[in-house]
C-alpha positions as CSV (number, residue, x, y, z in Angstrom):
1,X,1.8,-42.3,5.6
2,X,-0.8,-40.2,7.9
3,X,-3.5,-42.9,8.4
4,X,-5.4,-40.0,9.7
5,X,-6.0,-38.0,6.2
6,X,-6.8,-41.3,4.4
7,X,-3.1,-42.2,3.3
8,X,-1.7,-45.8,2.0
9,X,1.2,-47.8,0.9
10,X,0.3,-49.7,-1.9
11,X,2.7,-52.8,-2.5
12,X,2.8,-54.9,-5.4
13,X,4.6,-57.5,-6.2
14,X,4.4,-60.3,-9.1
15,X,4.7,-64.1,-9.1
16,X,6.1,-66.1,-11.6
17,X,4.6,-69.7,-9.9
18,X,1.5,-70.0,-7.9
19,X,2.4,-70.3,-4.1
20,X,1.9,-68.9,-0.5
21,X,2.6,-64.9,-0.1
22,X,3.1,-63.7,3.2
23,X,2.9,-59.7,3.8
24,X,2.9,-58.8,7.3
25,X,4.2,-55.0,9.3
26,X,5.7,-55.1,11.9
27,X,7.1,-52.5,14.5
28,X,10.9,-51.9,15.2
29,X,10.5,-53.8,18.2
30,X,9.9,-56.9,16.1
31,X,6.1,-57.2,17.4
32,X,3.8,-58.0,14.4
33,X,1.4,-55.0,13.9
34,X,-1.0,-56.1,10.9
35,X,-1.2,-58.9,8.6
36,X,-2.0,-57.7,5.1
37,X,-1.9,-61.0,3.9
38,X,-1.2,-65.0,4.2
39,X,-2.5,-67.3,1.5
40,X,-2.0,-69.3,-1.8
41,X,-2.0,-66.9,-4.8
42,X,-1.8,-68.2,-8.3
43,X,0.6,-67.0,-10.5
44,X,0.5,-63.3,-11.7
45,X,0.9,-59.7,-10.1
46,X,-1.2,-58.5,-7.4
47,X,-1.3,-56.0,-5.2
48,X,-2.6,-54.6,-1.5
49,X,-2.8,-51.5,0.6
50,X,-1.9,-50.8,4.2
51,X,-3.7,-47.6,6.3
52,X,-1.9,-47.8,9.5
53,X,-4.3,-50.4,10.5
54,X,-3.5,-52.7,13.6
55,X,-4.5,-56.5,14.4
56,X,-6.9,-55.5,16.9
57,X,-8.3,-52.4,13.8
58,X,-6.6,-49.5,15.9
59,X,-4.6,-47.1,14.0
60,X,-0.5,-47.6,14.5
61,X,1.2,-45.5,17.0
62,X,3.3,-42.8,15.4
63,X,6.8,-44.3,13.8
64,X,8.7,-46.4,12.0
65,X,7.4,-50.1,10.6
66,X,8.8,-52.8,8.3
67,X,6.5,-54.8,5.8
68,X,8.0,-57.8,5.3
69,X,6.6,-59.5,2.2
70,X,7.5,-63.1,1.4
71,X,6.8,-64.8,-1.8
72,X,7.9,-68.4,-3.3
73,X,10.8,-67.0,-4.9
74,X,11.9,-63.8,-2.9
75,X,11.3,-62.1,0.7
76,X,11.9,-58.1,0.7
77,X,11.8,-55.6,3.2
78,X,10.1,-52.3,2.9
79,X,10.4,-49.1,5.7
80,X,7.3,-46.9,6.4
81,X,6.6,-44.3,8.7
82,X,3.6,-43.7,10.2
83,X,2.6,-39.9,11.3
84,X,-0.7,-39.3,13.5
C-alpha cells in the first residue's frame, strides 16, 4: 500500500459465533505497529481498513508488516508492504 496516495488493505473476515476479534500489524521485528481492532463482535461478517497508520498516528516506515487477525474459531496471517 502507499499510505501516501490514500491507499488501504481492507480485511474481512466472518464469524460464525459472537466472540473477541483481535486484528493487530505488526513489523518484522515483531514490535506491534497499529491495533485495527480488539473487542467482542457478534456473529456475522465485518470488515476494516489499515492506511499505514501507527499507534502513536504516524505513517509506517517503508516495508514489510504482518496483520495478524484472531478470531474465536481461527487466527490468520496476512503480509503487506508499505511504500512511502
Amino acid at each position: 500500500i502507499e499510505p501516501l496516495k490514500g491507499e488501504q488493505v481492507v480485511i474481512e473476515y466472518a464469524l460464525r459465533e459472537a466472540g473477541l476479534v483481535s486484528i493487530k500489524v505488526y513489523n518484522l521485528q515483531g514490535g506491534l505497529a497499529a491495533v485495527l481492532q480488539d473487542q467482542y463482535y457478534a456473529a456475522g461478517s465485518y470488515s476494516c481498513q489499515w492506511g499505514g497508520q501507527t499507534v502513536s498516528g504516524a505513517l509506517a516506515a517503508s516495508g514489510v508488516y504482518v496483520i495478524n487477525i484472531k478470531t474465536p474459531s481461527e487466527t490468520k496471517t496476512q503480509k503487506v508492504v508499505v511504500i512511502k
